[in-house]
C-alpha positions as CSV (number, residue, x, y, z in Angstrom):
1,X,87.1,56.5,5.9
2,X,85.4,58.9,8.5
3,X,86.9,58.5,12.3
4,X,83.5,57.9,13.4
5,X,83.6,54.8,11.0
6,X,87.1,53.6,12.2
7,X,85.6,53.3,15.5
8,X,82.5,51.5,14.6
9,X,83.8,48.7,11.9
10,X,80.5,47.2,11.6
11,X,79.2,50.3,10.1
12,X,82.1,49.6,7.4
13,X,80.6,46.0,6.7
14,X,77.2,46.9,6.6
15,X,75.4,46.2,3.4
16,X,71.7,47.9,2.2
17,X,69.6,47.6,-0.5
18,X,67.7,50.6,-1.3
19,X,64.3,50.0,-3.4
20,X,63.1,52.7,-5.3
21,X,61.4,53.6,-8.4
22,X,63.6,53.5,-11.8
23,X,65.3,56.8,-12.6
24,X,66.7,58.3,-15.6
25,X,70.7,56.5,-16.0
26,X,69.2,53.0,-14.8
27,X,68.7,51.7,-17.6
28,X,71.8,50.6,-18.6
29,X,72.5,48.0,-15.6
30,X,68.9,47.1,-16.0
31,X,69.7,46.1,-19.8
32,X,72.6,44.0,-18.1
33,X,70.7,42.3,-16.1
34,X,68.3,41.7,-18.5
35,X,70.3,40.4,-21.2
36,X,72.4,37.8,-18.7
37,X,68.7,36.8,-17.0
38,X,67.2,35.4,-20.7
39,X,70.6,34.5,-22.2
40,X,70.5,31.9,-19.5
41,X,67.5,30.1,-20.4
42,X,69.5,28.6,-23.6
43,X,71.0,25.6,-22.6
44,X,68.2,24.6,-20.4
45,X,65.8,25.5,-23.3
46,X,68.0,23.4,-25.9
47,X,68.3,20.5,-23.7
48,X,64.8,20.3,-22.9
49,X,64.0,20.5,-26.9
50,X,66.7,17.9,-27.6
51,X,65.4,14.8,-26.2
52,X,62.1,15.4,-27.9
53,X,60.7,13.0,-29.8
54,X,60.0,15.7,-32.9
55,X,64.1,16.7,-32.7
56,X,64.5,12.5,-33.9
57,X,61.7,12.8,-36.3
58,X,63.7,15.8,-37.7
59,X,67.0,14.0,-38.0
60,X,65.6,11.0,-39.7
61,X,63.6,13.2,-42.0
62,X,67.0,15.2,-43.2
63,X,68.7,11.9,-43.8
64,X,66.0,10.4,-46.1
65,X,66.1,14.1,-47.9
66,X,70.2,13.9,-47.7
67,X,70.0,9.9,-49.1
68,X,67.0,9.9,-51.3
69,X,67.2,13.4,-53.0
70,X,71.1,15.0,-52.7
71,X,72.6,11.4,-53.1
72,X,74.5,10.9,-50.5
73,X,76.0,7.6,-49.2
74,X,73.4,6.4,-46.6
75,X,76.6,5.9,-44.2
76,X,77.0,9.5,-44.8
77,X,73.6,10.7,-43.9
78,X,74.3,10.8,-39.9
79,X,75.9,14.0,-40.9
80,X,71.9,15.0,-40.3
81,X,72.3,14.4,-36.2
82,X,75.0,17.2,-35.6
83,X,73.3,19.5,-38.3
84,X,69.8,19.3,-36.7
85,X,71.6,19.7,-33.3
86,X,73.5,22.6,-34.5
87,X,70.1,24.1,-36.1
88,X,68.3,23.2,-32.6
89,X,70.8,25.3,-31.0
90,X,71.2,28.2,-33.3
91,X,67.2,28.5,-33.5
92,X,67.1,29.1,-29.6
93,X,69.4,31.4,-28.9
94,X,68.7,33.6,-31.8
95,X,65.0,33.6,-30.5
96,X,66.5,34.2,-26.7
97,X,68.7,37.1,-28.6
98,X,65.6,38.2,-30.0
99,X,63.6,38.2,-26.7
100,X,66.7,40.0,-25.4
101,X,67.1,42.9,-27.4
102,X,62.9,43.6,-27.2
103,X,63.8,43.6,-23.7
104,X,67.0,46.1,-23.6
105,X,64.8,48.5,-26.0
106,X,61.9,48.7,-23.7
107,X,64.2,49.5,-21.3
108,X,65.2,52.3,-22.9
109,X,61.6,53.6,-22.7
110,X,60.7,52.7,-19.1
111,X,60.1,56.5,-17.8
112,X,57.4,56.7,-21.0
113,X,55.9,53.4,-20.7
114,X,56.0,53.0,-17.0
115,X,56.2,56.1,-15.2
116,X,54.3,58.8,-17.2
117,X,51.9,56.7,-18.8
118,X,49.9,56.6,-15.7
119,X,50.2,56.3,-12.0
120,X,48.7,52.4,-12.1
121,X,51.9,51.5,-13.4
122,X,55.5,51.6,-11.9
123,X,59.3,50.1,-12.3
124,X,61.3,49.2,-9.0
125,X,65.0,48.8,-8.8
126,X,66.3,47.6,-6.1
127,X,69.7,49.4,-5.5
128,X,73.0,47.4,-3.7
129,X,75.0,49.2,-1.0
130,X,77.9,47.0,0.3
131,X,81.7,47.9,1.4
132,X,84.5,48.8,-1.7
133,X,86.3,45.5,-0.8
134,X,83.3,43.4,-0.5
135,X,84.2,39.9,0.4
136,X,80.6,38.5,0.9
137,X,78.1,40.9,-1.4
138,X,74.8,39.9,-0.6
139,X,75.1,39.2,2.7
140,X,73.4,40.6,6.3
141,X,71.2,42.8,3.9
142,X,69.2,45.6,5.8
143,X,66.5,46.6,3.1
144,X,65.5,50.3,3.0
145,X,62.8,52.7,1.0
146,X,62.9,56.5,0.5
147,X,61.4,57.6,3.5
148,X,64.4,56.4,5.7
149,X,67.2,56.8,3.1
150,X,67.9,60.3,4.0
151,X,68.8,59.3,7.5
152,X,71.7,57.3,6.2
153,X,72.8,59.6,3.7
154,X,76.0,59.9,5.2
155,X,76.5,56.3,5.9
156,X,76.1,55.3,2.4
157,X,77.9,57.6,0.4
158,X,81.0,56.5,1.6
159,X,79.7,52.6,0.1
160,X,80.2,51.1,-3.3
161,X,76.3,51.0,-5.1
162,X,75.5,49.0,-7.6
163,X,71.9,48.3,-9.4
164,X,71.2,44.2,-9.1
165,X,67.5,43.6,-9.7
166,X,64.4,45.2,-11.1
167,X,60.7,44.8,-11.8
168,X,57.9,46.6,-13.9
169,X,54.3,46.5,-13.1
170,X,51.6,47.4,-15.8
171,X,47.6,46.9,-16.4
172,X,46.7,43.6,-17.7
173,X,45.0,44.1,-20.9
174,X,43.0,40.9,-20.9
175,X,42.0,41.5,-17.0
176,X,40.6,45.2,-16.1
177,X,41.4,44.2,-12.4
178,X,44.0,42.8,-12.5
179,X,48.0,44.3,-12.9
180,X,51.1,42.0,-15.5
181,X,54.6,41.6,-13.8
182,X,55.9,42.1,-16.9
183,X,59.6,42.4,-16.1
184,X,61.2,41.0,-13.3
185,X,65.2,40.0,-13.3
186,X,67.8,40.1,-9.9
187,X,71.5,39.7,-10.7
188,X,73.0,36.4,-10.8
189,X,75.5,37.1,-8.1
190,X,72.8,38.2,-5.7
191,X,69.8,35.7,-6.0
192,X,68.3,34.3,-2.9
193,X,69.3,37.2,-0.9
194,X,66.0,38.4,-0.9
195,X,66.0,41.2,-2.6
196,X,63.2,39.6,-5.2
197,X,61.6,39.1,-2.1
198,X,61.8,42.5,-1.4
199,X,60.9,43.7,-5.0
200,X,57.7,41.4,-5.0
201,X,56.2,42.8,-1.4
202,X,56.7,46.4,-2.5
203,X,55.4,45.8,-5.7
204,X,52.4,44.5,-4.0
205,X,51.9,47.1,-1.9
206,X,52.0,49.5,-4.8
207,X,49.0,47.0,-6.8
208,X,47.0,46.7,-3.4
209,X,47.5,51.3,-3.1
210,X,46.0,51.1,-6.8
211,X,42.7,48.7,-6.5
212,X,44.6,46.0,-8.3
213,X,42.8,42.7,-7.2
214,X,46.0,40.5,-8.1
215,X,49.2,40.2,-9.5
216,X,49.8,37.7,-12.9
217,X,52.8,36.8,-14.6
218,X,53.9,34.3,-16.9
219,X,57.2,32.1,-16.8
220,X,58.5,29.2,-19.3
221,X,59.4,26.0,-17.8
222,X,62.7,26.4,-18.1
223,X,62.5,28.9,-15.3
224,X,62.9,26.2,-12.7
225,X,63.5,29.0,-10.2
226,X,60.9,31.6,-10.7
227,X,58.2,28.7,-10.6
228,X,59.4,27.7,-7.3
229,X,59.7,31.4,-6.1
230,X,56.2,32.4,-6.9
231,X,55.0,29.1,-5.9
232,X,56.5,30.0,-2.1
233,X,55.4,33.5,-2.4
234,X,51.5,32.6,-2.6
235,X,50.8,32.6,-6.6
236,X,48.8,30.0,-7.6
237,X,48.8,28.0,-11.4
238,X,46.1,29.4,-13.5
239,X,47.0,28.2,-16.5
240,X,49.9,26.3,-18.4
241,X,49.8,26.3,-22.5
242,X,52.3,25.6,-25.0
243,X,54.8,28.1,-27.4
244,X,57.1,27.0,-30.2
245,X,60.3,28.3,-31.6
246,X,60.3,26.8,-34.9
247,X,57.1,24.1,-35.4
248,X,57.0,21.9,-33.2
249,X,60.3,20.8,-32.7
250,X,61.3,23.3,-30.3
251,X,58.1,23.5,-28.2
252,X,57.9,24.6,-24.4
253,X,55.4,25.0,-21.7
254,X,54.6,28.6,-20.4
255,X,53.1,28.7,-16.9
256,X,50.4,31.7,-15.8
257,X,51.1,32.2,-12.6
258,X,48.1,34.9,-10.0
259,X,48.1,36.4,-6.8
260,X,45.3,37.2,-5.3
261,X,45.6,40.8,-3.1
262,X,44.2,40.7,0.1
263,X,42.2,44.2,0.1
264,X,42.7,44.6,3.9
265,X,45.6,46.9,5.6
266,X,46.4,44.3,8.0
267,X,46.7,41.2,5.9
268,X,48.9,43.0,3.2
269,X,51.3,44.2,6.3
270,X,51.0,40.6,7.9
């Protein structure tokens, strides 16, 4: 610790998040991130598919096939609740495993498919700058870009850093005008501190720079919190529709989620 810091102990506590565009070596807290961010949808997706009323039609349809075709006992047969719960279960988080490693390899390409692919596309990371014995990371937050990193050089290289969000923006196939958030994940230990907040304004600052008309991206309902995040920061429903995992026992509603850019300097700043 510098003398000039001793003296000034706020300086010491003072946290920053820097967000800047993805460079090579990121990748392999982004895959972190990512991998926690849609493991965690399991048990929410599993208990949401549990109670439905295909799960039952399933068990009862395993127990005729146990009772009528393998012979066994009909007392016997309930053996079909924890089987199709334990299928249920196993069907979900290999499809979330799935989802996960897609996920970590396109993150292994993001310089190719993001940043030299062309200059209407982009991936943000927002980068955490907090003391080495950080009692409360996330807190008093002073967000930063580029421009006025240099200035606090110094300052910061005597922090701990660590990567805790990130977001990609590309072109929307289906909509010429319009850009896909097509990855978007913040650290578990640092949600509602902003920083998607952060990640979201600069992103659209970077769609408004490009002629993009609006932002669109697409959740599941089990992602309580991202509906209620774009909700509060001005996207509107366009359109909900259902998936499956396996038939239609293990169906889901995906929400399609627009905002609209507001092509004038003074309402983006506002």
């Amino acid at each position: 610790m510098t003398s000039s810091q001793m003296s000034n102990p706020s300086k010491v506590s003072q946290r920053y998040v820097l967000i800047r565009p993805f460079s090579q070596g990121d990748e392999i807290d982004c895959k972190k991130i990512a991998g926690f961010s849609v493991m965690s949808t399991v048990n929410r997706t599993f208990f949401s598919a549990l109670f439905r009323e295909t799960t039952f039609q399933l068990m009862v349809f395993l127990s005729a096939v146990l009772f009528i075709i393998v012979g066994i006992p009909f007392f016997y047969c309930a053996v079909s609740v924890p089987l199709t719960i334990t299928f249920l279960y196993s069907a979900i988080w290999s499809s979330a495993m799935m989802k996960s490693l897609e996920i970590q390899n396109e993150l292994s390409l993001v310089k190719q498919q993001y940043q030299e692919s062309s200059d209407k596309t982009t991936f943000l990371v927002a980068e955490y700058y907090g003391p080495h014995l950080d009692l409360n990371p996330g807190e008093n937050i002073t967000f930063i870009n580029l421009s006025n990193f240099q200035g606090l050089e110094d300052e910061l290289s005597n922090k701990s850093k660590k990567l805790v969000g990130f977001l990609g923006i590309t072109r929307n196939k289906d909509k010429a005008c319009s850009s896909w958030l097509r990855r978007f994940a913040v650290d578990q230990q640092f949600k509602r501190k902003k920083i998607a907040t952060e990640l979201i304004s600069t992103a659209s600052h970077f769609c408004y720079e490009r002629g993009y008309a609006s932002i669109e991206v697409c959740i599941t309902e089990c992602q309580q919190e991202a509906k209620e995040f774009f909700l509060h920061h001005e996207f509107e429903l366009e359109q909900l529709y259902h998936k499956s995992i396996m038939g239609s026992t293990a169906v889901y509603t995906k929400y399609l989620f627009r905002k609209d850019l507001k092509h004038t300097k003074s309402a983006l700043n506002a």
